[in-house]
TILUM-827735 format. One record per residue (C-alpha): x, y, z; residue in one letter. Coordinates in nm, 4 decimals, padded with zeros to 6 digits. Example, Ala and Ser with C-alpha at 12.3 -4.5 7.8 and 13.67 -1.06 7.14 Angstrom:
<pts>
+----------+----------+----------+----+
|       xx |       yy |       zz | aa |
+----------+----------+----------+----+
|  01.2300 | -00.4500 |  00.7800 |  A |
|  01.3670 | -00.1060 |  00.7140 |  S |
+----------+----------+----------+----+
</pts>
This chain:
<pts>
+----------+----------+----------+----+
|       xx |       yy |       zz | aa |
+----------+----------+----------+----+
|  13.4746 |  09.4391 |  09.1877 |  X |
|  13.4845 |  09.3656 |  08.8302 |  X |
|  13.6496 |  09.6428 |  08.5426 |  X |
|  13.6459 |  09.6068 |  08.1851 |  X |
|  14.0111 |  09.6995 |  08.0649 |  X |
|  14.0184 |  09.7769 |  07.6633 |  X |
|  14.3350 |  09.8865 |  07.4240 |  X |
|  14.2837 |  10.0189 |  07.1251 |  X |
|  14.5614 |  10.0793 |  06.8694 |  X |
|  14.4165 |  10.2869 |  06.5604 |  X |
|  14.5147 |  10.2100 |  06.1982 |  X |
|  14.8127 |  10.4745 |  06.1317 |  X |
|  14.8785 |  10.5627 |  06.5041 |  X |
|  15.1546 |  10.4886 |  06.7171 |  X |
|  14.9828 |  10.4999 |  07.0277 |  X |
|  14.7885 |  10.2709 |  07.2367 |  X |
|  14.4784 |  10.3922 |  07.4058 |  X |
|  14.3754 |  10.2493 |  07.7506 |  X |
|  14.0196 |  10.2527 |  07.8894 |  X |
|  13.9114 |  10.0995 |  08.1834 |  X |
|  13.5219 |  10.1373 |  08.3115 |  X |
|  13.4073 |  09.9291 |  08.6179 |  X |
|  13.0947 |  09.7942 |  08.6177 |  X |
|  12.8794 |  09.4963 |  08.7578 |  X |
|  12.6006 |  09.2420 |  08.6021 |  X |
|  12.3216 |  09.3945 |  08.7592 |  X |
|  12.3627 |  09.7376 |  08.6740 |  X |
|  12.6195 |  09.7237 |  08.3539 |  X |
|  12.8362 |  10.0714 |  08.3370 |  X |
|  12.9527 |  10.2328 |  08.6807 |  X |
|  13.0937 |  10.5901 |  08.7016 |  X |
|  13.4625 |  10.5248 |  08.7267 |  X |
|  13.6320 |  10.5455 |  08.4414 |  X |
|  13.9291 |  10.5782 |  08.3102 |  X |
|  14.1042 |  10.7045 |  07.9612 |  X |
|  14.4508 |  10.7234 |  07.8522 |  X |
|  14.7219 |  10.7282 |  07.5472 |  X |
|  15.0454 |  10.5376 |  07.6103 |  X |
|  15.2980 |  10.6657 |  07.3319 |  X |
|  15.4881 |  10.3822 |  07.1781 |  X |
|  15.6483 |  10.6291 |  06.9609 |  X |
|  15.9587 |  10.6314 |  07.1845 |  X |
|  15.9612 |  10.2259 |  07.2378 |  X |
|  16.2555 |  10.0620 |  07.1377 |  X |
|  16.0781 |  09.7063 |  06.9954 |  X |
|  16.3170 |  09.4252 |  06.8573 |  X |
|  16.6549 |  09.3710 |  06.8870 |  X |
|  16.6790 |  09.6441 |  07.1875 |  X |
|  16.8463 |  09.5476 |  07.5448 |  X |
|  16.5224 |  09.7293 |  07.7118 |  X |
|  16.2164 |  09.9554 |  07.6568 |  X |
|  16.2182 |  10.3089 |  07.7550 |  X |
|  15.9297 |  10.4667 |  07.7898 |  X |
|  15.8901 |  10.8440 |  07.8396 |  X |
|  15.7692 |  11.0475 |  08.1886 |  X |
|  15.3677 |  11.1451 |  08.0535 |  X |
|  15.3412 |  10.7041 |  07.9590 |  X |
|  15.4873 |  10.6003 |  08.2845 |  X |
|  15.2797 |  10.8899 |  08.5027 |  X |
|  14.9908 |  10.7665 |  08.2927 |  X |
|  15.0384 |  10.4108 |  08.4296 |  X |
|  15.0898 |  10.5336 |  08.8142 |  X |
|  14.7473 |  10.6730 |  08.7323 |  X |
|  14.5970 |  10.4312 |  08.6272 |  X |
|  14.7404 |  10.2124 |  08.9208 |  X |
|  14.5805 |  10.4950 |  09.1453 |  X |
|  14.2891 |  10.4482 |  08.9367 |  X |
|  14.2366 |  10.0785 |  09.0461 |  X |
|  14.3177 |  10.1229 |  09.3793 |  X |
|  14.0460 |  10.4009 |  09.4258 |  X |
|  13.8016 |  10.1222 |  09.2645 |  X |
|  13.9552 |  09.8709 |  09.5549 |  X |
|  14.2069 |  09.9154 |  09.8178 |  X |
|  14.1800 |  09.5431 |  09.8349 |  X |
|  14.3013 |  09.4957 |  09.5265 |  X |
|  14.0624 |  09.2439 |  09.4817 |  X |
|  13.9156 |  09.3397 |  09.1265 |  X |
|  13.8504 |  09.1063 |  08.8513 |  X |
|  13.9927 |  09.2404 |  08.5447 |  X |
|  13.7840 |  09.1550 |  08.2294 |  X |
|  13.9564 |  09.1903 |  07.8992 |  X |
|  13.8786 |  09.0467 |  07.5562 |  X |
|  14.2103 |  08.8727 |  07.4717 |  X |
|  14.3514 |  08.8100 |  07.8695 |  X |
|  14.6716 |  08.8049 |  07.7274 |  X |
|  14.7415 |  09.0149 |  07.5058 |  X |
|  14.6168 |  09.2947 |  07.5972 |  X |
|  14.6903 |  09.2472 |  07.9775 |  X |
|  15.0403 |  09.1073 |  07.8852 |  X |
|  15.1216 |  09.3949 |  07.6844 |  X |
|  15.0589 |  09.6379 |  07.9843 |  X |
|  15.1824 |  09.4128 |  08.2456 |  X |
|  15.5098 |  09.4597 |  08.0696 |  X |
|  15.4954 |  09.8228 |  08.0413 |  X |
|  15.5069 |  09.7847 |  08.4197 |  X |
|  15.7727 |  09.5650 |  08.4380 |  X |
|  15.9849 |  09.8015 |  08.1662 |  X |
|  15.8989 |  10.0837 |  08.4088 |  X |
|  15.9485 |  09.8754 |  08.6815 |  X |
|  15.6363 |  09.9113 |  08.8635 |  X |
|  15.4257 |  09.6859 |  09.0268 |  X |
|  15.1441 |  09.5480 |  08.8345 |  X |
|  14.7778 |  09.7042 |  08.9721 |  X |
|  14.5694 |  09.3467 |  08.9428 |  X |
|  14.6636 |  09.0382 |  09.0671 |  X |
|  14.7276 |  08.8204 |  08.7791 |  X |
|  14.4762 |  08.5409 |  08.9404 |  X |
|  14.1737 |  08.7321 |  08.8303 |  X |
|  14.2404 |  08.7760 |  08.5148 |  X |
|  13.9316 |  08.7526 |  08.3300 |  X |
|  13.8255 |  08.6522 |  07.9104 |  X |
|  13.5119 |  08.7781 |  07.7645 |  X |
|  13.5745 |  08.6102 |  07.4508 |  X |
|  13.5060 |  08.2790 |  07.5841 |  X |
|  13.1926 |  08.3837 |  07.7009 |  X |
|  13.0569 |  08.5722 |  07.4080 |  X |
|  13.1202 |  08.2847 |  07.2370 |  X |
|  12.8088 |  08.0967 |  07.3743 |  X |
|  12.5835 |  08.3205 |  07.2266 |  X |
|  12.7432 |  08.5509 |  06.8942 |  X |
|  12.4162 |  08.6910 |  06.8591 |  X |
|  12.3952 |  08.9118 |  07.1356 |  X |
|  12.7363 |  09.1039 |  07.0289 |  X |
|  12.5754 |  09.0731 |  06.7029 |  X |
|  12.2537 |  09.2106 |  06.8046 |  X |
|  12.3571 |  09.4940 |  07.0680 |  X |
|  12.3392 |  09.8837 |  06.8720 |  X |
|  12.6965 |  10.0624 |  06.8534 |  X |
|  12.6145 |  10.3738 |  07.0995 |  X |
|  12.8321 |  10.6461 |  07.0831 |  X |
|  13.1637 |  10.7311 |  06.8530 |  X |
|  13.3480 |  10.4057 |  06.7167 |  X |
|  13.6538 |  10.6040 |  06.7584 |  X |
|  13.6242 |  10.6725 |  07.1534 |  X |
|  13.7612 |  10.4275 |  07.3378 |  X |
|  13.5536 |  10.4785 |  07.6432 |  X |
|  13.2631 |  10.4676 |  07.3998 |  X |
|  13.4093 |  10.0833 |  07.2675 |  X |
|  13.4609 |  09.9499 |  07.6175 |  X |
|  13.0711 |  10.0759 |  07.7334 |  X |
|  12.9788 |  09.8648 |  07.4249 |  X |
|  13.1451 |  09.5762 |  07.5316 |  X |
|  13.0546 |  09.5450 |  07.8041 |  X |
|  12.6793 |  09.6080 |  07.7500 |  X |
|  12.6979 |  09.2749 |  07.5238 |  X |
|  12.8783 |  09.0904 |  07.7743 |  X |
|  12.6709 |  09.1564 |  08.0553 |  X |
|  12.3812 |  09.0329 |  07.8176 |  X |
|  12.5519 |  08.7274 |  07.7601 |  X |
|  12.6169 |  08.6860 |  08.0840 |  X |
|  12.2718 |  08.7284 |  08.2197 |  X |
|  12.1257 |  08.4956 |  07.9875 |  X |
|  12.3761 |  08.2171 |  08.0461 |  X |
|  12.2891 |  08.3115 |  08.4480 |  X |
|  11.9251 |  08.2579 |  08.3881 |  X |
|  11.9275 |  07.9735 |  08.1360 |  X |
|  12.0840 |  07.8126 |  08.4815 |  X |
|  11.7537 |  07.8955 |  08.6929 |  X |
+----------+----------+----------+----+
</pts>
């Protein structure tokens, strides 16, 4: 089961928007989806003995825990991302401030980056559909270039 996880953090905004679309490499974009702000407004960052986050952030990250788990019980999903780390890391610790259990096991962690970089013209290439501004929009983008890379690096192997 493979989802493409996305945050987005817009030039004079606080927040940090999390989409999440699964999807395969034969058929790109799947129905699931899933869309939410986390407010950061009310994160203590620095020289603070913890983070506190507020109710609507943490219920938004039991959703999209239930999210996941509706995708797999298994919890078997390979979680695609375009900087593993960072953007993974910064919600894995949003769980561990909250303390909840990470959703994903950290072992399928997946980069796209390192794959797009075999062929740049592709992401180059592939048409913008949609608003720039919509994060669900963004992450169907992504991974419409990715799956193209992907494919061709597939069949390049045949």
């Amino acid at each position: 089961v493979l989802v493409k996880l996305d945050i987005i953090c817009f030039e004079n905004d606080c927040n940090i928007h999390l989409s999440a679309i699964e999807f395969d490499f034969e058929n790109r974009v799947k129905n699931n989806k899933f869309n939410c702000i986390i407010n950061t407004k009310s994160v203590c960052f620095g020289r603070c003995n913890s983070i506190k986050y507020d109710d609507i952030t943490i219920l938004n990250l039991v959703l999209f825990s239930e999210f996941l788990r509706g995708i797999d019980e298994k919890n078997n999903i390979h979680i695609w991302t375009n900087e593993m780390r960072f953007e993974l890391g910064i919600i894995q610790s949003m769980y561990n401030s909250c303390d909840l259990s990470c959703p994903w096991n950290p072992k399928n962690e997946r980069d796209i980056e390192t794959i797009i970089t075999l062929y740049p013209e592709i992401k180059e290439k592939t048409p913008f559909h949609g608003n720039k501004y919509n994060p669900i929009n963004v992450c169907e983008h992504q991974i419409e270039y990715f799956v193209k890379t992907y494919n061709k690096i597939k069949n390049s192997l045949n």
